[in-house]
BAFI-3210 file (N, C-alpha, C; in Angstrom, 3 decimals, decimal comma, padded with zeros to 6 digits):
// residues 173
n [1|2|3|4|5|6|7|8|9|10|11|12|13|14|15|16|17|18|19|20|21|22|23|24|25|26|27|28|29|30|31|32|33|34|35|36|37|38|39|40|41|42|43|44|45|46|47|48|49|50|51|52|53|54|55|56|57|58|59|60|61|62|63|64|65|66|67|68|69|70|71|72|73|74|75|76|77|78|79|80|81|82|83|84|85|86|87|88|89|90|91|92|93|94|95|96|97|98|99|100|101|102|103|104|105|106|107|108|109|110|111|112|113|114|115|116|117|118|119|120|121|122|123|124|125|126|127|128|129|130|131|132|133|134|135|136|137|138|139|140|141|142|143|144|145|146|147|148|149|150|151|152|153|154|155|156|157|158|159|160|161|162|163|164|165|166|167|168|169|170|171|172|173]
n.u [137,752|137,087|138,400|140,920|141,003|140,491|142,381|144,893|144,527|144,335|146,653|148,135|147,165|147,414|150,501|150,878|150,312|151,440|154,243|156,041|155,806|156,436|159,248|160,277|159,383|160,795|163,358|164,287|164,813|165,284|162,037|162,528|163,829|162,116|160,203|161,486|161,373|158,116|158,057|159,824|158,245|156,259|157,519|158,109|155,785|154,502|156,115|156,281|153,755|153,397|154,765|152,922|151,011|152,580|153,949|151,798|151,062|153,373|153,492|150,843|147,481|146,929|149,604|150,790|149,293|150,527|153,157|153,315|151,970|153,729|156,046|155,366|155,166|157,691|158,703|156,931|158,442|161,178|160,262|159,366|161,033|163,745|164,765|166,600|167,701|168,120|167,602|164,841|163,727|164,184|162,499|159,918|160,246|159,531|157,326|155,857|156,347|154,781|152,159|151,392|150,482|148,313|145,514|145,043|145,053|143,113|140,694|140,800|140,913|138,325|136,644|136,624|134,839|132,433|130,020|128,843|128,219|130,654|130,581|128,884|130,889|133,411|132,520|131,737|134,483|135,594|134,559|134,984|137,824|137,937|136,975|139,010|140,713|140,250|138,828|140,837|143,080|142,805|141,839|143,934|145,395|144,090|144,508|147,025|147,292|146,751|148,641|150,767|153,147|154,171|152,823|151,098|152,435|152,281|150,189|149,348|151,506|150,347|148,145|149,100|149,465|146,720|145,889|148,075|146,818|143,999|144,852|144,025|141,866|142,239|142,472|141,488|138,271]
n.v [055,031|054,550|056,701|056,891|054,179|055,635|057,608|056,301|054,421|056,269|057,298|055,108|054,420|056,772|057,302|054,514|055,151|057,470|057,896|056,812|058,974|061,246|060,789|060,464|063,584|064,752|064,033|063,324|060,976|057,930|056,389|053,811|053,534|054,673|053,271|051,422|052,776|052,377|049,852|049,599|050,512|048,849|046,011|047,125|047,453|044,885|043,270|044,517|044,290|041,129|040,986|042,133|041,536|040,231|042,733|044,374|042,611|042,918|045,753|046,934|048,213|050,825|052,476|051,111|052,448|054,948|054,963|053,745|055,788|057,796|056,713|056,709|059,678|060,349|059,226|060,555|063,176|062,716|062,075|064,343|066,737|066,327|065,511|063,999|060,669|058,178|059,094|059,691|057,282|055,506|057,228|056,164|053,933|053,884|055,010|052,801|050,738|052,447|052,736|050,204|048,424|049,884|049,890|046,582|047,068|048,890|047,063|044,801|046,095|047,019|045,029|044,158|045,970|046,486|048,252|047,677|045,555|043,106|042,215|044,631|046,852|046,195|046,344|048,864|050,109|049,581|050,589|053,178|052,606|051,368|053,520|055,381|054,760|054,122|056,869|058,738|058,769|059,682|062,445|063,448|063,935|065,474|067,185|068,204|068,463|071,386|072,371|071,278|068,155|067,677|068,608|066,909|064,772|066,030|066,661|064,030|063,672|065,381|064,290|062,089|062,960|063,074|060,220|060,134|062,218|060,954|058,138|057,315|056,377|053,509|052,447|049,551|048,660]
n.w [040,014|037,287|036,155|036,638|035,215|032,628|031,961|032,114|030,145|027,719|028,002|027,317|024,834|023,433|023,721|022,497|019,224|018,901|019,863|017,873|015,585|017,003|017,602|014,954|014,402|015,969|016,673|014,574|013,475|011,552|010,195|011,025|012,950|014,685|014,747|016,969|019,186|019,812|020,079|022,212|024,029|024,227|024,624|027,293|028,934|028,232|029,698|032,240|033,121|033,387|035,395|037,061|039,282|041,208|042,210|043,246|045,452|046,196|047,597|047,887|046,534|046,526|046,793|044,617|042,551|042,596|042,181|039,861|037,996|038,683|037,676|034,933|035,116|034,839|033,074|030,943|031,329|030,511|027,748|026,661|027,438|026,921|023,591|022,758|021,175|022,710|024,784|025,152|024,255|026,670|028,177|027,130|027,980|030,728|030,369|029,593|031,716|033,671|032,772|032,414|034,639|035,832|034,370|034,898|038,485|038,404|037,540|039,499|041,822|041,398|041,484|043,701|044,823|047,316|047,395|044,984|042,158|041,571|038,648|037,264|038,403|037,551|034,618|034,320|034,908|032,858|030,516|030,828|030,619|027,568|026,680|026,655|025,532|023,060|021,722|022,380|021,571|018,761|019,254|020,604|018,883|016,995|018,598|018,262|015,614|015,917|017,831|018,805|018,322|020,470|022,756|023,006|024,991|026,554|027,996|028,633|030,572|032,244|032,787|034,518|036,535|037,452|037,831|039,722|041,803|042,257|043,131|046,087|045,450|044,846|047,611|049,175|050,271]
ca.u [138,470|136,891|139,016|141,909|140,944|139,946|143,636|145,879|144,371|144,567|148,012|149,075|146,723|148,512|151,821|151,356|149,898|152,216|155,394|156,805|155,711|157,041|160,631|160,194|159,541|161,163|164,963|164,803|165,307|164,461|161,073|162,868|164,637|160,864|159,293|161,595|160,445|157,201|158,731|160,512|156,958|155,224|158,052|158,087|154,172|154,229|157,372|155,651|152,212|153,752|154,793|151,976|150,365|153,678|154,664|150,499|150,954|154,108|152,874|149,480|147,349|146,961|151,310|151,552|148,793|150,820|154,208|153,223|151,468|155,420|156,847|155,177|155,193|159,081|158,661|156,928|159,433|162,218|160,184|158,850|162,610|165,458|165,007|168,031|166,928|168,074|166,668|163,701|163,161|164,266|161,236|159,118|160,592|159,348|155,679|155,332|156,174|153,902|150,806|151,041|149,829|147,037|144,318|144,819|145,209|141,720|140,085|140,750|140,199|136,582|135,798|136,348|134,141|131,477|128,858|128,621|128,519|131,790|130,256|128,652|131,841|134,239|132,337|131,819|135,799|136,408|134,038|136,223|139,098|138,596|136,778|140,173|141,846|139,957|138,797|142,102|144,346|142,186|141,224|145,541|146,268|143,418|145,317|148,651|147,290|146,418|149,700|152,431|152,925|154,668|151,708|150,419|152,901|152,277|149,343|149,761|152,048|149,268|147,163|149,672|148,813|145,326|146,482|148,234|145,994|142,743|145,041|144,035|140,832|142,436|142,653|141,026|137,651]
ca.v [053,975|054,882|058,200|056,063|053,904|056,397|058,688|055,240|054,195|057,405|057,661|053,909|054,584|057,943|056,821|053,451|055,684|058,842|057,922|057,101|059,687|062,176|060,404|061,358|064,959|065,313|063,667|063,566|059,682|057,009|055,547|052,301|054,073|055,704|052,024|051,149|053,308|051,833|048,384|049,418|050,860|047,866|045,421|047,414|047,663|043,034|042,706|044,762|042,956|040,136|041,382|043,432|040,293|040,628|044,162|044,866|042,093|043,846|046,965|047,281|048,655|052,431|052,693|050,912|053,125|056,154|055,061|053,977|057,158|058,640|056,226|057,421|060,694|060,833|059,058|062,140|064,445|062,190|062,078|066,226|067,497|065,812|065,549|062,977|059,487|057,493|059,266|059,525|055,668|055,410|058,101|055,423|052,462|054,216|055,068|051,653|050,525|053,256|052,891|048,586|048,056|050,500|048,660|045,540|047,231|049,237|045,996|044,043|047,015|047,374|043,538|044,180|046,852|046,730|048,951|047,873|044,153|043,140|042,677|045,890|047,390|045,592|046,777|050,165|050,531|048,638|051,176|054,521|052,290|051,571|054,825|056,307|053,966|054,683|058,124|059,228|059,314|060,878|063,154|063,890|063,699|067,089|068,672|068,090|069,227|072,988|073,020|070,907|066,274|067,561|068,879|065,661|064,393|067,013|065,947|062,711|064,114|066,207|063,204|061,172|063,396|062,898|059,242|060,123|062,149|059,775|056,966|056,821|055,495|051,871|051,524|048,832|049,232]
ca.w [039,298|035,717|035,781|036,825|033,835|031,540|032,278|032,379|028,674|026,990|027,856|027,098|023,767|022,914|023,217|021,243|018,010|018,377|019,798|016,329|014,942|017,508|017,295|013,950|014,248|017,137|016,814|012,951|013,013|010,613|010,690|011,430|014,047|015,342|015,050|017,728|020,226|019,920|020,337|023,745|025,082|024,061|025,566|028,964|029,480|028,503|031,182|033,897|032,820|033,852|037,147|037,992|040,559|042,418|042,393|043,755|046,263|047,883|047,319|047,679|045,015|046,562|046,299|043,237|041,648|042,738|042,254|038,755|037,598|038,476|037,187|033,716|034,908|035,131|031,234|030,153|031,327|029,553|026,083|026,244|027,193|026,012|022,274|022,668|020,673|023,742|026,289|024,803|024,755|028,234|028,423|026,444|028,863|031,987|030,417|029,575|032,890|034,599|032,545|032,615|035,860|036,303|034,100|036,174|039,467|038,968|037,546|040,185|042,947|040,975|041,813|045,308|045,761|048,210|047,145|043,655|042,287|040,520|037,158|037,157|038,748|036,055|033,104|034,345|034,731|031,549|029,853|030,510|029,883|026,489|025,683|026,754|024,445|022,151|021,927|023,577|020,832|017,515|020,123|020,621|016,933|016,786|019,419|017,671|014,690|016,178|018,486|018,108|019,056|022,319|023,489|023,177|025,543|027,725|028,005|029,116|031,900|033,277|033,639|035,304|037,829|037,603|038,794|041,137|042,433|042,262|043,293|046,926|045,123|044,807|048,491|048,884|051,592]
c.u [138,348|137,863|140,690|142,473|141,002|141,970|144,868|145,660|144,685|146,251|148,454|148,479|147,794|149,777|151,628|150,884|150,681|153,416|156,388|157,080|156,784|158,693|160,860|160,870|160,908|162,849|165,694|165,364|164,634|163,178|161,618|163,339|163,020|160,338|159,774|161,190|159,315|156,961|158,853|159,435|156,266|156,071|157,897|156,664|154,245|155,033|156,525|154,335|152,307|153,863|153,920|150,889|151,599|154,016|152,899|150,229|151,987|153,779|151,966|148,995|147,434|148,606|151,282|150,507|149,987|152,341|154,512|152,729|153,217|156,291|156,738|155,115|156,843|159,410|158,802|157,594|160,501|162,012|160,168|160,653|163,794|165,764|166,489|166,969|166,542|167,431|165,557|163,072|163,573|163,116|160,151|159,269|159,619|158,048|155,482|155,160|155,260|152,608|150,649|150,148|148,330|145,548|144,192|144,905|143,331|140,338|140,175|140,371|138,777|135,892|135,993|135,129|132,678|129,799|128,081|128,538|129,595|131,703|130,312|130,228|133,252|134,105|132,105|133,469|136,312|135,429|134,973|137,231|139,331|137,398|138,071|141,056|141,665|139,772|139,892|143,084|144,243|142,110|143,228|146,195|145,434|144,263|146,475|148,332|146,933|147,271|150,593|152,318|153,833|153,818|150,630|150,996|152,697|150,901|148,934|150,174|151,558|148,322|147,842|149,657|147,717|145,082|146,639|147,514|144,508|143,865|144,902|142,501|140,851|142,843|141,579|139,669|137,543]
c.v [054,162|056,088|057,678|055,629|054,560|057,241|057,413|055,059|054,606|057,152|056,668|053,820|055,435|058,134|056,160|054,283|057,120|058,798|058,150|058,343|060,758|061,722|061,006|062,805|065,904|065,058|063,625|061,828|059,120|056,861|054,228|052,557|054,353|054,638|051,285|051,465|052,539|050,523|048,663|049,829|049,612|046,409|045,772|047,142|045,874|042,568|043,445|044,657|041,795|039,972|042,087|042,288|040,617|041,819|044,474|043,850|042,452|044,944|047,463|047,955|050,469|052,745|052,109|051,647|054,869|056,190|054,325|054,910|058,014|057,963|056,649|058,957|061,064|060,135|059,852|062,996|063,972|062,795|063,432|066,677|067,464|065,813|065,065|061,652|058,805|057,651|059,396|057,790|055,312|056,173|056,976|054,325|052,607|054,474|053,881|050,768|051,119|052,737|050,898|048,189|048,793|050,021|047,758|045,795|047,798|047,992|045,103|044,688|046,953|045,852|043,351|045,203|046,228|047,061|048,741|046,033|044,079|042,992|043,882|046,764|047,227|046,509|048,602|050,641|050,192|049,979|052,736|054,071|052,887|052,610|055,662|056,063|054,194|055,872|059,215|059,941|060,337|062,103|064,315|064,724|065,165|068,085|069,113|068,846|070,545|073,125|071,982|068,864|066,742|067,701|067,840|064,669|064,899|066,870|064,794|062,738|064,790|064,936|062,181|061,915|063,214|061,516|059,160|060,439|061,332|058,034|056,026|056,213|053,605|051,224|050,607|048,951|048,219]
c.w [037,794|035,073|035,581|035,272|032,636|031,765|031,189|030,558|028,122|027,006|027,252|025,341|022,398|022,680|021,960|019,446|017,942|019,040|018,468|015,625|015,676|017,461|016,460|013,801|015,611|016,951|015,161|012,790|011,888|010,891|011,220|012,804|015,358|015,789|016,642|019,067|020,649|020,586|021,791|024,917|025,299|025,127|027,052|029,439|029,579|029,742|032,315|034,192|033,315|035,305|037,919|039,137|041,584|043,125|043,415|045,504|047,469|047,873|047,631|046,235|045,455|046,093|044,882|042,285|041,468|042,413|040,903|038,095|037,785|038,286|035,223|033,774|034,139|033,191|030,692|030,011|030,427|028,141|026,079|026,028|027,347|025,064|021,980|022,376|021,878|024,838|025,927|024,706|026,098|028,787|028,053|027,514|030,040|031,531|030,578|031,181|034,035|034,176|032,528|033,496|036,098|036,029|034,734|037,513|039,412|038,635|039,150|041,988|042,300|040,910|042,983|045,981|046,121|047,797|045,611|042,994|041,366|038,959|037,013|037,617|037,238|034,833|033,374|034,401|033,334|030,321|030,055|030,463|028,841|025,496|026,081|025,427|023,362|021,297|021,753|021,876|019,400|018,428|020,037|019,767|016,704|017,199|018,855|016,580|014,803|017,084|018,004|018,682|020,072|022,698|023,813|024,504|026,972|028,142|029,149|030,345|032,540|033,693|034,291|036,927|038,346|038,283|039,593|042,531|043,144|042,991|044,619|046,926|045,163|045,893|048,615|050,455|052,677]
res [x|x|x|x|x|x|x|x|x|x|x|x|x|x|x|x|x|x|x|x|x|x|x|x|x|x|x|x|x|x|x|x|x|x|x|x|x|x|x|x|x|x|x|x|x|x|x|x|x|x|x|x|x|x|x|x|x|x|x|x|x|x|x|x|x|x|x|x|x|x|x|x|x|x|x|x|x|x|x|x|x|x|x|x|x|x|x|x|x|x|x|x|x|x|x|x|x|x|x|x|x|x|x|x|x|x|x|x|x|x|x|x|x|x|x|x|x|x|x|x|x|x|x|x|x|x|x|x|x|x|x|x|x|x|x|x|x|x|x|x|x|x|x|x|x|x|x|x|x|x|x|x|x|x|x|x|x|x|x|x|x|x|x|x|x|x|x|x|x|x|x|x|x]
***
C-alpha cells in the first residue's frame, strides 16, 4: 500500500509542479496558456475526489486501483506523444482522474488491515505518500535537468504500472 502511496503521490506531485512548465517547452504556449493545464489536472483530481466513495463502492478498491493507474497511464501517453496543446490537457484530465482516487483507496484499504492496527497502518501509508509528494518532484526536476521534462513524464507512466501492478494489494482480506 506504501508503494501504491508512494508511486500515486509522486505522480500527482510531479504533474502539479511540471506540467506548466512542460506545456511550455513542449507546445511553445503562453504561460497563461501552461497555467491552464495545471488548472484542468487540479479540477479533474477535486471532481473524481468527490466521487471516489462511489466509484470504490461499485468497483471495489482492487479494480478501481487498477483501472485508475490506466486511467493515468493512458494520460501519460496523451501528455509524452502528442505535443498538441489540447491533447495534452485531455492527457492532464485523465492523470488527474487516475491519480485522485488512489490516496483514498489505499488509506482506507490500510484501516482495514488485519495484521496491523489502523493507526499504525494509516500513518505508515500516509508516510510514503507524502514522501512521494514531496521528494518526488525535486527529485524529477534533477532528472529533467540531465535529460529532458518528458522524461519526467515518462516516468510517471512507468509507475502507473507499478500501480497497476501492486494493485491487487488493495484487495481487501
Amino acid at each position: 500500500l506504501g508503494v501504491i502511496a508512494f508511486c500515486s503521490s509522486l505522480g500527482e506531485g510531479g504533474v502539479a509542479d511540471w506540467s506548466a512548465l512542460f506545456l511550455v517547452l513542449v507546445t511553445q504556449v503562453s504561460q497563461a496558456d501552461a497555467a491552464l493545464g495545471f488548472g484542468v489536472f487540479s479540477f479533474s483530481m477535486f471532481v473524481f475526489r468527490l466521487m471516489g466513495d462511489k466509484i470504490i463502492i461499485k468497483l471495489g478498491k482492487e479494480l478501481t486501483g487498477r483501472i485508475s493507474a490506466l486511467t493515468a497511464f493512458v494520460g501519460s501517453v496523451l501528455v509524452i506523444f502528442s505535443g498538441y496543446y489540447l491533447v495534452i490537457l485531455l492527457g492532464l484530465i485523465f492523470m488527474g482522474a487516475g491519480y485522485a482516487i488512489l490516496i483514498p483507496v489505499c488509506f482506507s484499504r490500510a484501516a482495514e488491515d488485519t495484521t496491523v492496527t489502523p493507526g499504525a497502518a494509516i500513518a505508515s501509508v500516509s508516510t510514503f505518500g507524502y514522501s512521494g509528494f514531496l521528494l518526488g518532484p525535486p527529485i524529477l526536476g534533477l532528472i529533467a535537468d540531465y535529460t529532458s521534462i518528458r522524461v519526467i513524464f515518462v516516468i510517471l507512466m512507468l509507475l502507473t504500472g507499478v500501480i497497476f501492478a501492486m494493485s491487487k494489494q488493495l484487495r481487501p482480506h
